[in-house]
C-alpha positions as CSV (number, residue, x, y, z in Angstrom):
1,X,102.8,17.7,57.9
2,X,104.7,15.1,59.2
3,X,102.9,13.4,62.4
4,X,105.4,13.2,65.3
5,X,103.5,11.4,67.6
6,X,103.4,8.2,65.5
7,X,107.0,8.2,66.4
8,X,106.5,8.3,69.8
9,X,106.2,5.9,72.4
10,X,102.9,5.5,73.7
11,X,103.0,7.3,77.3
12,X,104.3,10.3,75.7
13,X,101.9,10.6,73.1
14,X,99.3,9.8,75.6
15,X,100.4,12.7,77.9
16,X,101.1,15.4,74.7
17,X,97.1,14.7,73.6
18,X,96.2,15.1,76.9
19,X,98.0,18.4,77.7
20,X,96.8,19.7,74.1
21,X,92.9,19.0,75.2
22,X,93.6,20.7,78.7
23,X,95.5,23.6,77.2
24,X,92.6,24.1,74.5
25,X,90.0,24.1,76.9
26,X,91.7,26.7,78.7
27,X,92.1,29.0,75.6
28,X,88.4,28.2,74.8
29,X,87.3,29.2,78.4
30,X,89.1,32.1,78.5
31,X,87.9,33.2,74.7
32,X,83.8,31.5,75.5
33,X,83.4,32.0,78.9
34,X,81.8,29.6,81.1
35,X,79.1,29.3,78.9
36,X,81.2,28.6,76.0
37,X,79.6,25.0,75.1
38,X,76.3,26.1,75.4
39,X,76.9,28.6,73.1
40,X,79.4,26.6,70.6
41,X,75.7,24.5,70.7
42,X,73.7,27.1,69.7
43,X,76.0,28.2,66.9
44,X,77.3,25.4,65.8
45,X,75.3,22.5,66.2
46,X,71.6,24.3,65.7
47,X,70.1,23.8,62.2
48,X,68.8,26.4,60.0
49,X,69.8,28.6,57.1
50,X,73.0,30.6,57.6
51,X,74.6,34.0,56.6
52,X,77.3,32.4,54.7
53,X,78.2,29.1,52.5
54,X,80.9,26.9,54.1
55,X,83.2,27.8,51.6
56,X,82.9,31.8,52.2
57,X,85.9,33.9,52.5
58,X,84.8,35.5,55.9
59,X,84.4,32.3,57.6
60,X,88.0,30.9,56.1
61,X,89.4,33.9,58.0
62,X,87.5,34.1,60.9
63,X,88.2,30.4,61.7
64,X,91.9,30.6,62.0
65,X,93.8,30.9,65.1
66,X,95.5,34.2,63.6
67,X,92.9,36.2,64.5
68,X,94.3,36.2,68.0
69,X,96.7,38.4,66.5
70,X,93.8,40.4,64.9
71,X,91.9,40.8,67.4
72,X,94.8,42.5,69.5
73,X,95.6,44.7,66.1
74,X,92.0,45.8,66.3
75,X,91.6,47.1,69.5
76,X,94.9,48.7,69.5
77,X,93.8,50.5,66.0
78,X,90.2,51.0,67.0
79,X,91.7,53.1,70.6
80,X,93.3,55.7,67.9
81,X,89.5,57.4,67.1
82,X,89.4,59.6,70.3
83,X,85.1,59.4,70.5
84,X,85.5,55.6,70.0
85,X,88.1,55.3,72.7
86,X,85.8,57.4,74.7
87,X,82.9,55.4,74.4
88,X,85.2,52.5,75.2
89,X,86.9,53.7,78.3
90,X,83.4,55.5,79.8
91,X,81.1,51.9,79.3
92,X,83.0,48.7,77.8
93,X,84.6,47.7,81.3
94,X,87.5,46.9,78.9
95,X,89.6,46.9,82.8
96,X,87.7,45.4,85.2
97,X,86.4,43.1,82.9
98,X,88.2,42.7,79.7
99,X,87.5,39.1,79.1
100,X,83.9,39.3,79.2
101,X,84.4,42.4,76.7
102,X,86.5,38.9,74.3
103,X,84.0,36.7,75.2
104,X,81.3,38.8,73.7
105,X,83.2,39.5,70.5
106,X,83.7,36.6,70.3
107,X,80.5,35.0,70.5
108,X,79.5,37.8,68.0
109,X,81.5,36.9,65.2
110,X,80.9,33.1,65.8
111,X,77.1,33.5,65.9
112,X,77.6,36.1,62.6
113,X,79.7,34.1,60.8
114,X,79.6,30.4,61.6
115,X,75.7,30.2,63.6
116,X,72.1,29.8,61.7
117,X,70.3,33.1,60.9
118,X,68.2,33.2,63.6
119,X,71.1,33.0,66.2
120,X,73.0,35.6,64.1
121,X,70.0,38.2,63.9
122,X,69.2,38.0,67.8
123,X,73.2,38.8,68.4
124,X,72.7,42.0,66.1
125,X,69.9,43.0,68.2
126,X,71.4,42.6,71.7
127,X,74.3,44.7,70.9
128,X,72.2,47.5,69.1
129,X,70.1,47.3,72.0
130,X,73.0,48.0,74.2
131,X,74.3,50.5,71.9
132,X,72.0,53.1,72.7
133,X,72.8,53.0,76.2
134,X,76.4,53.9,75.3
135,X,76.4,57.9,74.4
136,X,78.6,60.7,77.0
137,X,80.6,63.4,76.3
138,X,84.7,63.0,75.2
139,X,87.7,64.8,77.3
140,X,87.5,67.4,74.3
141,X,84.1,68.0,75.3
142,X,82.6,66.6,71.7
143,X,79.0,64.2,72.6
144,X,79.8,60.7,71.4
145,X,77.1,58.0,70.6
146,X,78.0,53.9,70.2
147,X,75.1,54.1,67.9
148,X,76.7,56.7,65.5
149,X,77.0,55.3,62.0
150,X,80.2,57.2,61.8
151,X,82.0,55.5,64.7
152,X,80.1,52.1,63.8
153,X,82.0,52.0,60.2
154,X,85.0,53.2,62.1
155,X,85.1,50.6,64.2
156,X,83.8,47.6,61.8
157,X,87.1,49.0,59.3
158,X,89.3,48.7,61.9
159,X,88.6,45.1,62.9
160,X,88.4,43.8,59.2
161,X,91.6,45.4,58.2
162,X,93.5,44.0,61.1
163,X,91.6,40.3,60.9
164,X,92.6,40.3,57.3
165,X,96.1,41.8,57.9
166,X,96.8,39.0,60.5
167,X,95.1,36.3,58.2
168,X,97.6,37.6,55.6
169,X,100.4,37.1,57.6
170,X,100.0,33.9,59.8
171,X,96.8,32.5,58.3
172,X,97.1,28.5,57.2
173,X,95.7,29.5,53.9
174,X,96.2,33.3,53.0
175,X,93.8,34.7,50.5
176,X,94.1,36.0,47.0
177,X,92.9,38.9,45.8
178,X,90.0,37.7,44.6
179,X,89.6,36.0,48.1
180,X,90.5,39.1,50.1
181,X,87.7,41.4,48.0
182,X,85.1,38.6,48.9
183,X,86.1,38.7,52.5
184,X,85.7,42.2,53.0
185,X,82.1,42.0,51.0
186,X,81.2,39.0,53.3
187,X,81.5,41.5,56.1
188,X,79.6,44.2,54.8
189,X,76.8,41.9,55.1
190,X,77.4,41.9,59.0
191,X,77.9,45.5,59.1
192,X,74.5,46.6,57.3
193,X,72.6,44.4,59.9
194,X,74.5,46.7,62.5
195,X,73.9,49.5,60.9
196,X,76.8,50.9,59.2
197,X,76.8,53.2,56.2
198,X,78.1,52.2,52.8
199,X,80.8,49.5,54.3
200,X,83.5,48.5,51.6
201,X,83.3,45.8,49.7
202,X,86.7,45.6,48.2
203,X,90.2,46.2,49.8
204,X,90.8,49.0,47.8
205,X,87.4,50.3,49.1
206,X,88.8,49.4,52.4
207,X,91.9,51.5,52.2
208,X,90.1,53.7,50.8
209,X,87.6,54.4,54.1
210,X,90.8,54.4,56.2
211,X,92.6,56.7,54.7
212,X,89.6,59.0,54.8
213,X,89.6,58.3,58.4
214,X,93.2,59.4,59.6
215,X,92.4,63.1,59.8
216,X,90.4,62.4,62.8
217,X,92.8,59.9,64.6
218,X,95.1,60.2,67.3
219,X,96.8,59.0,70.1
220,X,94.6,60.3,73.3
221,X,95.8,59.5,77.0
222,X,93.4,56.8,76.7
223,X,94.3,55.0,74.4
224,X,98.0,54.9,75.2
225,X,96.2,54.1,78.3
226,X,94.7,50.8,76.9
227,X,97.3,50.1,74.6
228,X,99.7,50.0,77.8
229,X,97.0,47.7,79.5
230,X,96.6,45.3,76.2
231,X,100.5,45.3,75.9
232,X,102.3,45.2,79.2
233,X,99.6,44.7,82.1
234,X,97.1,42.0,80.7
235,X,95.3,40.1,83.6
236,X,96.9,37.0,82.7
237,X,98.9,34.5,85.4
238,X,102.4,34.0,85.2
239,X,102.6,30.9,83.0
240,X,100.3,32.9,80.4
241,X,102.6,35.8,79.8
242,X,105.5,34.8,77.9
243,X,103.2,33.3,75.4
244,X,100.7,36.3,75.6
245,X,104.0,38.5,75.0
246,X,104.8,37.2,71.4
247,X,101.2,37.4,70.4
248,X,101.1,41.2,71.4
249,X,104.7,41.1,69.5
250,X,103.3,40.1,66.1
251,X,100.1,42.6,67.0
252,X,102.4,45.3,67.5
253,X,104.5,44.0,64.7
254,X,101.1,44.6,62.0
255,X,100.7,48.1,63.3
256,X,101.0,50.5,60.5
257,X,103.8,52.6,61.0
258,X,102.1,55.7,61.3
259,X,100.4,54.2,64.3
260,X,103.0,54.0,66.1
261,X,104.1,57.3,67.6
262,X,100.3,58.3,68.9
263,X,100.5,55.1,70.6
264,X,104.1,55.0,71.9
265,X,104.4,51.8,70.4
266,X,107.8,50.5,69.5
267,X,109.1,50.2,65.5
268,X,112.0,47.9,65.1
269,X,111.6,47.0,61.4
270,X,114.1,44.7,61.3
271,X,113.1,42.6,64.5
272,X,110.0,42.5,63.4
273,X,110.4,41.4,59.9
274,X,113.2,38.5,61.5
275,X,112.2,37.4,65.2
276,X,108.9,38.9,66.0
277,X,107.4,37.3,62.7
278,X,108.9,33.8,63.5
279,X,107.3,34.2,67.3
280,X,104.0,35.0,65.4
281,X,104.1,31.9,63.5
282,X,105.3,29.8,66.4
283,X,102.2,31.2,68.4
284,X,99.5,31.1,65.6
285,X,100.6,27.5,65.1
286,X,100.5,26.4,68.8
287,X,97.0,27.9,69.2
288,X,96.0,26.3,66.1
289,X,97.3,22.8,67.6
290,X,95.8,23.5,71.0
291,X,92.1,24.7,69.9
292,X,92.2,21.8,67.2
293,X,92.1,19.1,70.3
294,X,89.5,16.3,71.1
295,X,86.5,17.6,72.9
296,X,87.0,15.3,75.5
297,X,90.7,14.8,76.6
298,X,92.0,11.2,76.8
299,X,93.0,9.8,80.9
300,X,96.4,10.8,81.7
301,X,98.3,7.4,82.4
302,X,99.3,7.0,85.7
303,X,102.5,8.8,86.5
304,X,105.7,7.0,87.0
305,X,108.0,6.9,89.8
């Protein structure tokens, strides 16, 4: 890639690194939380044996910017298992609080992926702990349990499908096949240790679990609900929204097509395949130049009359 800001005079340069570092620290606030470099500490910087080799599949995925795109993809596809979306909707806070709902994903698959052992076990066992707390009954009147193995190799599908869908699509270095089999066994690691039945451990395993799956999906009041919410009413300010809009775009965009009548969503093949694909690689890659900033952000030079 060629770099730009050699070609720049110095001011300029001076001001792009320093809007980079203040935009990146936004998106890490908003993705860590105020305690975001504390825990960045804990998973990155503490020493000790981890889950998985520097050179593992899951964290080659997990560490690129696409799986902003993922992420979205996987709540969206997640909201289609009405018990799920029940437990979601009756104890997540996923409204009044939906970015401390991303900052503790997030924070789980950092510490599970990136963090030493010990930091990655004591994450498992918060979240089973809360777990058992999350059990009522769905609008169909069927008892739901987050601690159900069923629903927990539901959900865990869901997010690996759409994190390696994503990675496929607007990852810096898509997988193989080879690669993409050893991703989806990296995670099974994960989803033992949370208790999930018989994860896959290949894609065609993968596929294999979601077809099995469709039977019981559909597209519930609630989760047109939250797909409305994720798509069209994120609590974001003004300046966020046009950006936000072409990551929920290329989301949308990696929906399988079946998906998309339960959840009203719109499918505009050839838009997608055209613009909405270019806007996902425009965003990917501005979120990958953003969160890739100094730690500390150079002075701003003093403005000019």
């Amino acid at each position: 890639m060629v770099d730009l800001s050699a070609r720049l005079p110095d001011a300029v340069t001076d001001r792009l690194a320093a809007l980079r570092s203040r935009v990146g620290s936004a998106v890490f606030s908003r993705v860590a939380g105020d305690e975001g470099s504390g825990r960045r500490a804990r998973v990155l910087g503490a020493e000790g044996p981890r889950w998985f080799p520097e050179d593992a599949a899951i964290r080659t995925v997990h560490g690129d910017a696409s799986m902003f795109v993922g992420g979205l993809r996987a709540l969206l596809l997640q909201s289609l298992h009405p018990l799920a979306m029940a437990g979601v909707a009756g104890h997540s806070g996923f409204r009044g609080d939906p970015w401390g709902r991303l900052q503790r994903t997030s924070y789980f698959l950092a510490a599970t992926t990136f963090g030493p052992a010990e930091e990655a076990e004591r994450v498992i066992a918060r979240i089973q702990r809360a777990h058992v707390h999350v059990r009522g009954t769905a609008p169909d009147g069927r008892p739901y349990s987050a601690s159900d193995p069923h629903l927990l190799r539901w959900v865990h599908i869901a997010e690996i499908d759409s994190f390696l869908t994503a990675h496929d699509r607007y990852g810096t270095t898509p997988l193989d096949a080879a690669g993409r089999d050893a991703y989806v066994a990296d995670t099974a690691l994960v989803a033992r240790k949370l208790g999930v039945p018989d994860p896959p451990e290949s894609t065609a395993e993968l596929r294999a679990q979601l077809d099995g799956y469709r039977p019981e999906l559909a597209g519930t009041p609630a989760a047109r609900d939250a797909a409305r919410f994720l798509l069209w009413e994120p609590p974001l300010p003004l300046s966020a929204r046009v950006p936000y809009s072409v990551l929920a775009a290329a989301s949308v965009g990696l929906m399988p097509r079946w998906t998309r009548l339960p959840l009203r969503l719109p499918w505009l093949p050839v838009a997608e395949a055209t613009v909405v694909r270019a806007g996902g690689h425009a965003i990917t890659a501005g979120i990958r130049w953003v969160t890739s900033a100094p730690a500390q952000p150079p002075p701003m030079p003093p403005a000019h009359p």
